[in-house]
N, C-alpha and C positions, 0 to 999 in steps of 0.2 A: 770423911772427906767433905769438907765445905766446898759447895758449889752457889755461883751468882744467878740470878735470870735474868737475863738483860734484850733489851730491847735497842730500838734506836733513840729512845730518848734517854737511856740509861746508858750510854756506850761510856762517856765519859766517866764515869766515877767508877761505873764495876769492875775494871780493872788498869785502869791508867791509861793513857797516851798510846804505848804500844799497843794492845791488845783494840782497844778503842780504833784505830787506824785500818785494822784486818778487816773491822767489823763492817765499816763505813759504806752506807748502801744498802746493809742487809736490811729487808723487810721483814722475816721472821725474827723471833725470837732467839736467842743462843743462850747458851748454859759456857762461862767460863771457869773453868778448872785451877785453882791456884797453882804456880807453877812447879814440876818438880823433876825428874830427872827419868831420862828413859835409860834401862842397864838391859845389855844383852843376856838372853839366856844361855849364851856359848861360853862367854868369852868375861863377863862378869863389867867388861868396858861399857863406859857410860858414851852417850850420842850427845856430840859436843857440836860447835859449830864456830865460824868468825866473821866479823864484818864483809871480809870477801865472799862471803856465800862459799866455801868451801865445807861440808859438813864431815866429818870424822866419828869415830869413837877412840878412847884411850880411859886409863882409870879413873875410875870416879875420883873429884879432888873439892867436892862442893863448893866448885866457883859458880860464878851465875850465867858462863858459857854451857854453863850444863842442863843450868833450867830450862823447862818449855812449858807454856802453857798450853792446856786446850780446847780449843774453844769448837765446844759438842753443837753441830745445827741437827742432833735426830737423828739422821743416817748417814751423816759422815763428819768426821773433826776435823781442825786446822792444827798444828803443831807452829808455835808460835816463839820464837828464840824468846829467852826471858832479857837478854842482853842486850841482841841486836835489834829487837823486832822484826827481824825477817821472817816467813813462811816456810815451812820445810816442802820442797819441791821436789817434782823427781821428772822423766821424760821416758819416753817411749825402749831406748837402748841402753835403760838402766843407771843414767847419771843420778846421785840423790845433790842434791843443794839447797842455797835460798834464796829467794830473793824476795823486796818488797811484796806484802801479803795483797794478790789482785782478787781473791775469790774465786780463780777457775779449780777445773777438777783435778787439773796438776798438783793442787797445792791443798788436795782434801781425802783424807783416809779412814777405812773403813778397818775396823777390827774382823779377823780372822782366825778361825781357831787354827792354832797349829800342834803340832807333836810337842807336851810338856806346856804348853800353856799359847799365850795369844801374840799376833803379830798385827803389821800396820800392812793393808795393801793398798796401791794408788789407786784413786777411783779412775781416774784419764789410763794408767796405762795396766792396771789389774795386776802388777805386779807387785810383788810384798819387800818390804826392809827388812835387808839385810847387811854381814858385817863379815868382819874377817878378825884373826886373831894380829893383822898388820893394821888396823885401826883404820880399815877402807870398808866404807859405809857405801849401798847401790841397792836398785831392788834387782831380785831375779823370780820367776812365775815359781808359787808357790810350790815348796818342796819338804814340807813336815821337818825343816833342819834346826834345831836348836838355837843356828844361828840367825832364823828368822822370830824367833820369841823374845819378845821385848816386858818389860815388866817397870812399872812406875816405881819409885822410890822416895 
């Protein structure tokens, strides 16, 4: 897996416009991830998302609603639409979405081991990504379920 190092003086080139925009501010360094596709452990559906900040899973179709990047600060990443540029966001009562990437803790996640492999948990509200077999993407507080195991593709 090729990874970038990037800095602030390097925001612009290591990964375009998008990713560059999430970044804007940071003082540390970040490592961005070429983009690529998150697929459920359950359910085999990919985490898709659209303009309206609506975030979903449904089959993988390798369109570029499907990409994410991520962009690693150390101990926690941002999931970055490869499409829209939006941030993958979640809140407190379980809504997953996106919107414009501001840098809070809503919009930054920590890897989790779960039952069968790893998931995403929100650093703001400690709750991990999850999915349904009706393609309704939410977190709920960690629960070893297959359908919280996410795997890059």
């Amino acid at each position: 897996m090729t990874r970038n190092t990037i800095g602030r003086a390097g925001l612009a080139v290591a990964a375009g416009a998008v990713v560059a925009a999430s970044l804007a501010g940071t003082a540390q360094a970040a490592e961005v991830y070429p983009a690529s596709r998150y697929v459920n452990g359950a359910t085999g559906y990919c985490l898709d998302g659209d303009y309206a900040g609506r975030v979903y899973t449904m089959g993988c179709n390798g369109g570029n609603y499907q990409n994410w990047y991520v962009i690693d600060h150390g101990t926690s990443q941002e999931l970055v639409s490869a499409q829209t540029g939006r941030c993958l966001d979640s809140n407190a009562v379980g809504n997953v979405y996106t919107l414009p990437c501001n840098g809070t803790a809503y919009q930054k996640w920590t890897l989790v081991f779960t039952q069968g492999g790893y998931g995403y948990s929100n650093v703001a509200t400690g709750r991990v990504l999850d999915s349904n077999w009706q393609g309704q993407a939410y977190t709920l507080p960690l629960n070893n379920s297959p359908y919280q195991t996410w795997r890059r593709a």
